[in-house]
C-alpha positions, 0 to 999 in steps of 0.5 A: 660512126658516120663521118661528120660534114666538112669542118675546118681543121685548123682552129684559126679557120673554125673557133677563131675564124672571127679574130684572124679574119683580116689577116685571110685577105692577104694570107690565104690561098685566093689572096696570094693568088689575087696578087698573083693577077695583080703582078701579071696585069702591072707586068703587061701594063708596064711592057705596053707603057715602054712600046715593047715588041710592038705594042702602044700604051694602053688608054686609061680606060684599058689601063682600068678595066684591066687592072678590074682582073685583081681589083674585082678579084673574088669568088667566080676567078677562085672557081675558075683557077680551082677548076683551071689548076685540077688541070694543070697541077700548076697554080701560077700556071692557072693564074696567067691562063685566067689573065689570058681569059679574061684579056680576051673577053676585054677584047685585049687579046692582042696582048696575050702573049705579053702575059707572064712574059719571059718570067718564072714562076717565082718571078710572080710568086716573088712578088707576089708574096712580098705584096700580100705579106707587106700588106698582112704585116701593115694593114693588119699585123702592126695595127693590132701591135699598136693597139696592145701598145696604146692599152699598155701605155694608157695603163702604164699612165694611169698608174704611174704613181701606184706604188707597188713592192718589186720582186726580184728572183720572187723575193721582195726588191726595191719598191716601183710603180705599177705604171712604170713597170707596165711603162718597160713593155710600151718602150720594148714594144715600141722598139721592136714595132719600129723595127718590123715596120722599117723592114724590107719586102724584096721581090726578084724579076730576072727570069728562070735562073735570075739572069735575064736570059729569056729577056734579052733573047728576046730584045737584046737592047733592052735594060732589062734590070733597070726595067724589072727594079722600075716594075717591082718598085712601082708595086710598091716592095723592095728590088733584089738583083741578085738571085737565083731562081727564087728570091733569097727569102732574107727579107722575110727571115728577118721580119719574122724573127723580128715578129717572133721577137715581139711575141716573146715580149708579149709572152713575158707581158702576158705571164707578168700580167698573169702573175699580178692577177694571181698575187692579187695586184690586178683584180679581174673585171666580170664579164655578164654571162661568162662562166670562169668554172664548170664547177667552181662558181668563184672563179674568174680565170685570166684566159686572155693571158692564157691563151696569148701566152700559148698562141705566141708559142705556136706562132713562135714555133712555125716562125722560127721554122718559117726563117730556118727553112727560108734562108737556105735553098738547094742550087739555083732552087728547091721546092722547100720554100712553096710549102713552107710559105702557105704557113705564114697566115698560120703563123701570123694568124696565131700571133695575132689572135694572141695580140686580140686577147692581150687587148682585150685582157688588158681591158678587163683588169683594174688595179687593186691598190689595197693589195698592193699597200698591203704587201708593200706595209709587210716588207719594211726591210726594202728600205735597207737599200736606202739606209746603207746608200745614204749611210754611205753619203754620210761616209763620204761627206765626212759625217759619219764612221760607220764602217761597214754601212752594208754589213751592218744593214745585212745583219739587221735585214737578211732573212728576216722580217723588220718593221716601221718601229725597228726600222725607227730605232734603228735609223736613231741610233746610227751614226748620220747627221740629223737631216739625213735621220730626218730624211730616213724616218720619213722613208715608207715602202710606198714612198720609195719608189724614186723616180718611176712615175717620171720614167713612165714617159721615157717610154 
């Protein structure tokens, strides 16, 4: 068997490369590495603009051209530093021998030396990682959120006055809306969306052990913290002063279980919705072309919901890895958190290909309000709920004897199927006041839905 070209071995890089696209610009390898020169060219910026060791600040004209090196980043700089770390087996290494480079090619190459100065690896990976995945999770990530978010609040306003039969533990329960069912997931959404973009990206800039050692070695009259905190802040992220060697990854422990949090209430979105369209709450919308059975030309399955709801289970899997693995380092460091940190494209990635179906899955659905009618007319004995609490306020209100209002609904109800006469002939022979019969008789399935309609904008 001959062995086939080069392939990409991850679905999110092959049959999925379109939906997760955005997240490559942040996420991959050459975008860590984009930030990676973004750092090194601000630290050199930031030491000429304070005269250290000699230097003047540089013009605006300087100041630009410089910070072309991350700007223009592209495909001759992702060649160079593939080229550069084959050699050096050390790929923040490579970054400041292509900042040195390219310093001399600018004819900056009097600053040559104030490249990666007295910082650790993990002082520019620090950084560096805190940019790429604030930018991932704010440009891309969040946006998709919202997106399922704003199809679900639409649908939960469409349908706020759809009534539709509950069911609790698979049996049938009081009725409710389809609006403000679907009205629970935009408000959990909400909640936890708020939470993930109010969420710290930290960065460390102290130096090998996150003393500062090498620092004031070198300009012992220097405030070094408050000069490191004013870089990392002006980057945009959150300062950490306190380290080891590496920045303790607790920030990012807690954006992705905040993450896989929302996947686990789009998961449950995902079967919910699953689950309606096999009741035949949701009837699917065809779409021209597609074939739903190799064999069975009926069908029209609900992949979109399929595929989020296994999607959110990888993307859950490696982030629960991602925050196990983060949060714990041996000493001063180990080198755990460098693997285990090239997985965050892949676990975001998969997180949002499943928020891509569920968009376009919710899309694709229309109500079907005959089932749901249909289904509610065949389950009068809901209404007992409402009988024996208005039996009960008749008690109260010195309008009725009745003992036992719940048994006596039990007894009528458990286990057994009652309908609109028996229900009748029941209310007129309890003993209530006639407005409260008036009331009862009244009383549909569809029309004992209280006040759904109304909670759908609390959410």
């Amino acid at each position: 068997m001959t062995s086939l070209p080069p392939q990409p071995l991850s679905p999110l890089d092959g049959r999925y490369r379109a939906a997760v696209a955005p997240l490559a610009d942040y996420l991959s390898e050459a975008g860590l590495n984009r930030a990676r020169v973004e750092v090194e060219v601000e630290w050199i910026i930031t030491l000429t603009d304070r005269s250290l060791f000699g230097t003047t600040p540089l013009g605006d004209d300087d100041k630009t051209r410089l910070r072309a090196l991350y700007v223009d980043f592209g495909a001759d700089e992702i060649a160079w530093l593939a080229e550069k770390e084959a050699v050096t087996r050390h790929d923040v290494k490579a970054i400041e021998y292509l900042v040195r480079d390219r310093l001399d090619s600018l004819g900056l190459s009097g600053l040559a030396e104030l490249t990666h100065f007295a910082c650790t690896s993990e002082d520019i990976n620090s950084a560096s990682y805190a940019l790429t995945v604030h930018r991932a999770v704010e440009r891309v990530w969040l946006p998709a959120l919202h997106r399922v978010i704003d199809a679900l609040a639409a649908l939960a306003d469409a349908h706020r006055d759809a009534p539709m039969l509950s069911r609790t533990h698979g049996q049938p329960a009081t009725p409710t809306t389809m609006g403000k069912e679907l009205a629970v997931f935009v408000w959990r959404l909400r909640r936890v969306a708020a939470q993930v973009a109010g969420g710290e990206y930290l960065a460390k800039f102290s130096g090998a052990t996150g003393t500062w050692s090498a620092h004031v070695a070198a300009a012992p009259d220097v405030d070094w913290p408050e000069v490191s905190r004013g870089f990392i802040e002006g980057l945009g992220i959150g300062f950490n002063p306190v380290t080891t060697q590496i920045e303790s990854h607790d920030w990012q422990v807690e954006l992705y279980d905040r993450i896989r949090h929302a996947g686990g209430i789009l998961h449950n979105l995902a079967t919910d919705v699953w689950t309606y369209i096999s009741l035949g709450f949701f009837a699917q919308i065809p779409v021209a072309g597609a074939t739903g059975s190799s064999t069975m030309p009926h069908k029209i399955n609900p992949i979109r919901f399929e595929n989020a709801e296994a999607n959110l289970e990888i993307s859950a899997g490696l982030l629960q890895t991602l925050s196990q693995t983060l949060v714990t380092s041996r000493l001063q460091r180990d080198l755990t958190d460098s693997t285990t940190q090239r997985n965050i494209g892949v676990a975001l990635g998969h997180s949002l290909l499943a928020l891509d179906n569920l968009t376009r899955g919710l899309g694709e659905i229309s109500l079907s309000q005959h089932v749901l009618d249909a289904d509610l007319d065949a389950n009068w004995e809901v209404l007992a709920e409402a009988i024996q609490t208005v039996v009960r306020a008749e008690i109260a209100a010195g309008r009725s004897q009745i003992t036992d209002p719940y048994a006596l609904l039990k007894d009528l109800t458990r286990g057994r199927r009652v309908g609109a006469v028996e229900l009748a002939e029941f209310v007129d022979g309890l003993d209530i006041g006639d407005d409260a019969k008036a009331r009862l008789r009244a009383l549909t399935p569809a029309g004992y839905t209280g006040l759904a309609a109304r909670v759908v904008d609390l959410a």
